[in-house]
N, C-alpha and C positions, 0 to 999 in steps of 0.2 A: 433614487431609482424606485419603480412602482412594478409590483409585478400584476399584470391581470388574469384575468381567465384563460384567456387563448395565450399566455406565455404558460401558465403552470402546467395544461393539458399537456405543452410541449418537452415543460421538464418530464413530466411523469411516462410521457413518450419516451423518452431517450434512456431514460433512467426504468426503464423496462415494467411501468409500476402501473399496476391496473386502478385507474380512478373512475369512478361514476360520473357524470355529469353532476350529478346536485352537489357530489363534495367538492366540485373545483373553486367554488367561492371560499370555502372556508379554508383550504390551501394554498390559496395565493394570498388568502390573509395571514397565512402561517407564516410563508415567503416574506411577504410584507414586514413580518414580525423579526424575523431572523435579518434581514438586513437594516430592520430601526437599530436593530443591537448592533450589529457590525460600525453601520454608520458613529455608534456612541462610541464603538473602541475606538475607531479613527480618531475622537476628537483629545483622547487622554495622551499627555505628554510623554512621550517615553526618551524624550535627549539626555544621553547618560547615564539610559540602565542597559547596562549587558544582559546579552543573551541568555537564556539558561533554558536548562530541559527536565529540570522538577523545581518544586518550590523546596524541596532539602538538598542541602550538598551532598552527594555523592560519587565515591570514588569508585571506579570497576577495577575485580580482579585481575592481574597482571600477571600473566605467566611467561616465561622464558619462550621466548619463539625458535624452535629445533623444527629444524626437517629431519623426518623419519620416513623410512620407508613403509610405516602402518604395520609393519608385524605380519601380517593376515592377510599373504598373496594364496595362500591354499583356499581362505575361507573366501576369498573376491573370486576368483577362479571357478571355486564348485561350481557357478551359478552361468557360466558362459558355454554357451552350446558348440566351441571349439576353440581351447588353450592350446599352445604349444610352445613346449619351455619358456612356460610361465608367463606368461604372453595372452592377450587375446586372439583369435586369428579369425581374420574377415577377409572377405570377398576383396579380388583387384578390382579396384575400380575406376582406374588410369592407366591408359594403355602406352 
């Protein structure tokens, strides 16, 4: 795939990205560039390597999953413009 001129103008469109006219050649030669490299990943073999999502093994912290009521219905409360026993209180808005 080849990107041209009037393609890149239209990325830089969409992608909200103010380009000159004289630098749209060297952008769609950037584009050009970035999909020679995509095309090379394409071609390396990957049948039988698993997935992973850093090149080190790591493990994340594990903590005990407890529902709690948060402690801090007075401190969530201070900030609402009408509680009532401990509640939010909003407008009916179905009749």
């Amino acid at each position: 795939m080849s990107i041209d001129q009037s393609t890149a103008a239209k990325v830089a469109k969409l992608a909200r990205i103010k380009v000159e006219e004289d630098a749209l050649p060297a952008l769609a030669e950037e584009f050009n560039t970035i999909l020679g490299f995509i095309e090379q990943l394409n071609e390396v073999d990957v049948e039988g390597v698993e997935p992973m999502t850093s090149v080190t093994p790591q493990r994340l912290a594990r903590r005990v999953d407890e529902v709690t009521d948060g402690n801090q219905q007075d401190k969530v409360l201070a900030n609402a413009p009408d509680a009532r026993e401990g509640f939010f209180a909003v407008p009916k808005v179905v009749e």
